[in-house]
N, C-alpha and C positions, 0 to 999 in steps of 0.2 A: 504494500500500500504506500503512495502517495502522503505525502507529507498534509499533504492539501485532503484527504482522504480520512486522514486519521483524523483533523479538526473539526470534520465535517462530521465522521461518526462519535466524536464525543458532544459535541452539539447537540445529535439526535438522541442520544442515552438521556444526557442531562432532562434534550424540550420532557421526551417521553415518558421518566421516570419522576420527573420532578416538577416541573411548569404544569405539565395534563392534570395530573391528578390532586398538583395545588390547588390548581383553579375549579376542576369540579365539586371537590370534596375538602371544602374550606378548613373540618375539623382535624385534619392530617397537621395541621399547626398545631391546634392547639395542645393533640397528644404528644405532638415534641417538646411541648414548654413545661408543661402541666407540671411534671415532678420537679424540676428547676425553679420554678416558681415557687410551689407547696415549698420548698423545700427556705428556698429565701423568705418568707413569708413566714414562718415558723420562727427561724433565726433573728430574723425583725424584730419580732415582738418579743420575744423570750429575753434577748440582751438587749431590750430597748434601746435598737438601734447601732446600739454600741460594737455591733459585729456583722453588722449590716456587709461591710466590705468582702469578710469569706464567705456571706450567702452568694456575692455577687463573683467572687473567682470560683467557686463552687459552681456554681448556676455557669459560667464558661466551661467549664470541662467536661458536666456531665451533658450540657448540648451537645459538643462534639463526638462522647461516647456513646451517647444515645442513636447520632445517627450513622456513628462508623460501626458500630455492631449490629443495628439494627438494619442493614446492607446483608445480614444473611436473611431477613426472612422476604426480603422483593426478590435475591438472585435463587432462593429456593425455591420460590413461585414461578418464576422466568423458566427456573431449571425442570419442576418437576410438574407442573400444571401444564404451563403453558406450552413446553420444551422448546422454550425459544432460544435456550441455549446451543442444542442441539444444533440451529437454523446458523449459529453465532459461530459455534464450532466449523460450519460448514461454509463457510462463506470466509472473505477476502479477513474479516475481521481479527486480529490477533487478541491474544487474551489480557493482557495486560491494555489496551484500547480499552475494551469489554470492561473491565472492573474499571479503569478510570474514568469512564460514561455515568455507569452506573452508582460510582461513589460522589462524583460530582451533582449527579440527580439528588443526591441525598443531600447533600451543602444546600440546594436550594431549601429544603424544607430547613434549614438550620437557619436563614438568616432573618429572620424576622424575630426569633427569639435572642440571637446574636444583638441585633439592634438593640433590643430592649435593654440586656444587659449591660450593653456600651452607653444606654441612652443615663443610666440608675448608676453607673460608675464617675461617668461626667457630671452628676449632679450632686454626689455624695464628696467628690474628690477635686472635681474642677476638671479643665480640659489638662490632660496628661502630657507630658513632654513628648518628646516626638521618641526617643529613646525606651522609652514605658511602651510608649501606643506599638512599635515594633516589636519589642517583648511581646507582647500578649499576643499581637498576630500572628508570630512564628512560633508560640508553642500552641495556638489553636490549629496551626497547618499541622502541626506534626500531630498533636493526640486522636484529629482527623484521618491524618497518612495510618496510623498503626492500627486507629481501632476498626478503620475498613480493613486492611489487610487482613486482621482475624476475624473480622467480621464474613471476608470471601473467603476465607479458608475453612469457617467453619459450614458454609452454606455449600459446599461442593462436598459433605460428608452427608449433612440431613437428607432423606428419603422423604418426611414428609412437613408441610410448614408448620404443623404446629408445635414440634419440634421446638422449632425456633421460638415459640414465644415463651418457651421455657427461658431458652441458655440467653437469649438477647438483652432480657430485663436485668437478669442475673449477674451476667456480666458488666455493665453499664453503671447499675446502683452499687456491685461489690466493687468494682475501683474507683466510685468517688466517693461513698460514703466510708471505707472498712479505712483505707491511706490517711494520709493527715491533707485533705483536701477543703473539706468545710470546719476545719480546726487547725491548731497550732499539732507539731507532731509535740513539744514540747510539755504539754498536759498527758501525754502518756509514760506509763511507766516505765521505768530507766528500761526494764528486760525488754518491754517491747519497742522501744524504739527504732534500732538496727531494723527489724520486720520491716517497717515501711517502707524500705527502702527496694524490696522487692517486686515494687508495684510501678509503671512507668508514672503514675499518673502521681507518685510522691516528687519527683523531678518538677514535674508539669504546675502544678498547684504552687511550688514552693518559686517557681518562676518567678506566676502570675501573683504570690504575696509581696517580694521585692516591688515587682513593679507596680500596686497597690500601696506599696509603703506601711505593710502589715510587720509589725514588730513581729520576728523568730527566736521561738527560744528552744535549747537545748545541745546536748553537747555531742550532737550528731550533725548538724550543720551542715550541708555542704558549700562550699565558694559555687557562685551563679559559674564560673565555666565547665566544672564537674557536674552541676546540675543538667547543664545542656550538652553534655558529650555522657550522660547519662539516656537522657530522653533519647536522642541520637541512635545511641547502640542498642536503645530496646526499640524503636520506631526499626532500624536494618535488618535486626534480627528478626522483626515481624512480617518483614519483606522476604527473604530468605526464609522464612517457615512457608510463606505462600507458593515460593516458586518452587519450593522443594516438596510437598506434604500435599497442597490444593489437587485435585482431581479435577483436571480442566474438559477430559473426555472421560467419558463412563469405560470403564475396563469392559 
């Protein structure tokens, strides 16, 4: 394929997976925000306001996790309903075209809940320097990049969708809520501390608290460039699980 080919077909993924069924089925938002919200809305009111800020780096991570794992249960319907994989397989398309159509389709349903959170960070914090504002967007590219990755890695294993609405929710609430994402890791106990660190998304949050101006405490710490050659090596390695493990044709 054509260079001109491939832009063309991630275009069509994107209009088809994400623009169509924005627009007919308006409530496809609101199930994206829903828990993000609930979730800042609780922290709101509980520290009266006073911690408003990790609802709202919270509320960034699990949007992006919500719709980078939530990428297996569209490509398992594509896969096993509609077999339009099959059509995908067969045709000029390569597979990594394919999952980057399809993950981009998903970003569309992220940004309106993105907005909001950018809209509640700017009003709580003021407009952010331009060095913050790049932080946040290059660890929301990446927790995007990784969590579609295992999100089509795991959607080339399920046989049927509903399946996925097991592991999808699962996955998505267990690495923003279990991490130190909507908290300091620093309020956990000394033994567990280390733990957190086994999670991409304790890198990720710990970014987006620097760049928030969120006081860190505890004696696990890491310097912001180990945090991002952290996120880094688990975002590659998530890459490297897909091209190695994914089942892109049915045996």
């Amino acid at each position: 394929m054509t260079v001109r080919h491939r832009l063309r077909s991630l275009a069509t993924l994107a209009f088809m997976n994400g623009v169509v069924p924005m627009r007919t089925q308006p409530l496809y938002l609101l199930n994206t925000i829903a828990s993000p919200l609930a979730f800042l809305f609780f922290i709101d009111v509980i520290s009266r306001g006073e911690l408003i800020l990790y609802g709202i780096a919270g509320g960034f991570v699990l949007t992006m996790l919500s719709i980078g794992t939530g990428l297996q249960t569209d490509m398992t319907h594509y896969k096993q309903d509609l077999k339009f994989q099959d059509l995908i397989v067969a045709s000029p398309v390569e597979a990594p075209v394919y999952v980057a159509g399809m993950a981009l389709s998903e970003l569309v349903y992220a940004l309106p809940g993105l907005l909001i959170f950018l809209v509640l960070w700017i009003d709580r914090a003021g407009a952010p320097p331009l060095g913050d504002a790049l932080t946040v967007l290059g660890v929301l590219v990446m927790v995007w990049a990784f969590a579609s990755a295992l999100g089509f890695t795991l959607a080339t294993y399920f046989e049927d969708i509903r399946e996925t609405f097991v592991f999808s929710p699962l996955i998505s609430l267990g690495l923003s809520t279990l991490p130190p994402v909507y908290y300091s890791a620093g309020i956990l106990p000394a033994w567990a501390q280390p733990l957190v660190y086994l999670s991409p998304t304790t890198y990720a949050a710990d970014l987006l608290h620097r760049a928030f101006g969120i006081t860190q405490l505890g004696p696990y710490l890491l310097p912001a460039g180990l945090d991002w050659l952290a996120l880094g090596a688990f975002t590659v390695a998530l890459f490297v699980l897909a091209a190695w493990k994914a089942r892109w044709r049915e045996p």
